[in-house]
N, C-alpha and C positions, 0 to 999 in steps of 0.2 A: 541514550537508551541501549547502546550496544553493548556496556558493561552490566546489564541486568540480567538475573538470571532468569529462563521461560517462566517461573514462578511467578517471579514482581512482576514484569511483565505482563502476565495474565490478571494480576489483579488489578493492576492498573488501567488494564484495558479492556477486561474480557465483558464489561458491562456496553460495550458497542454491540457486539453478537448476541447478548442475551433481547437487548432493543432493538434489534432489527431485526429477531427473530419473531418477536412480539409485534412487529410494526408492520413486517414485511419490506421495511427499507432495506439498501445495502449501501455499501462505503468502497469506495476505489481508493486505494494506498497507494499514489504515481511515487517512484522515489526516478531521481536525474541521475544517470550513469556516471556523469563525470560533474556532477555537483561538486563547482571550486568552495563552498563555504562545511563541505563535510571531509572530516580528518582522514587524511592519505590510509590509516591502516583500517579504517572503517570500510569505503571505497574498496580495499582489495577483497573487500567477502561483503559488500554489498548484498548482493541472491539472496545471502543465509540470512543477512537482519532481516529485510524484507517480509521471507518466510517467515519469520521468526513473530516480526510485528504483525504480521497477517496470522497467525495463527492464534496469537496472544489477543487482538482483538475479535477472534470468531471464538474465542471463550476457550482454547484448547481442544477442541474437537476441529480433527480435520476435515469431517462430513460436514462442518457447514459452511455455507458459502455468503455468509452476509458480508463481510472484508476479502475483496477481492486485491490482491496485488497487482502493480504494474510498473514495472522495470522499463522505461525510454532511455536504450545505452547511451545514447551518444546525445544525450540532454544535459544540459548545464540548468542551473539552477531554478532561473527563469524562461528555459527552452527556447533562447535565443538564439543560437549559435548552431546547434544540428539542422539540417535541412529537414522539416518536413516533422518536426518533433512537436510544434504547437499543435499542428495538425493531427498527429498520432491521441495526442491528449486529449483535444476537442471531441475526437471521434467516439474513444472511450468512456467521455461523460454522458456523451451524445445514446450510447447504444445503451448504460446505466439507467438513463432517465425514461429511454424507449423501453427497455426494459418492466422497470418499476409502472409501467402503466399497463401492463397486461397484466 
């Protein structure tokens, strides 16, 4: 997806934000800092795809917040390997789902 432009992109995706606008659900995007199964030149501007899929899934508007991003640097693919990075993930689901019930 990193060779698409914000256009495909949003079409691709932007039907997450319109349904979770509608729902009042939201969506956590975790990507792994140092995810060995993602290509070396994707990894060096990691942030901006991120951004990029966060924003392609909240339909292109940056005022909404139903796709939330979340970057754990120092996570490998299955957050084995960082200290304390399952943990970071769990939490963030954990405050998601507290979240979605108020």
């Amino acid at each position: 997806s990193s060779d698409l432009t914000q256009s495909q992109l949003s079409s691709r995706l932007g039907h997450i934000g319109r349904i979770g606008v509608e729902s009042g659900l939201s969506l956590l995007a975790a990507f792994s800092g140092r995810d060995e199964y993602v290509p070396e030149h994707v990894i060096n501007d990691y942030n901006s795809l991120m951004k990029r899929l966060v924003l392609a899934m909240n339909d292109g508007d940056p005022d909404c917040n139903v796709a939330k991003g979340m970057m754990i640097d120092s996570g490998n693919h299955n957050l084995s390997a960082g200290a304390g990075d399952g943990e970071k993930f769990v939490e963030a689901v954990g405050g998601l789902l507290t979240s979605e019930k108020s």
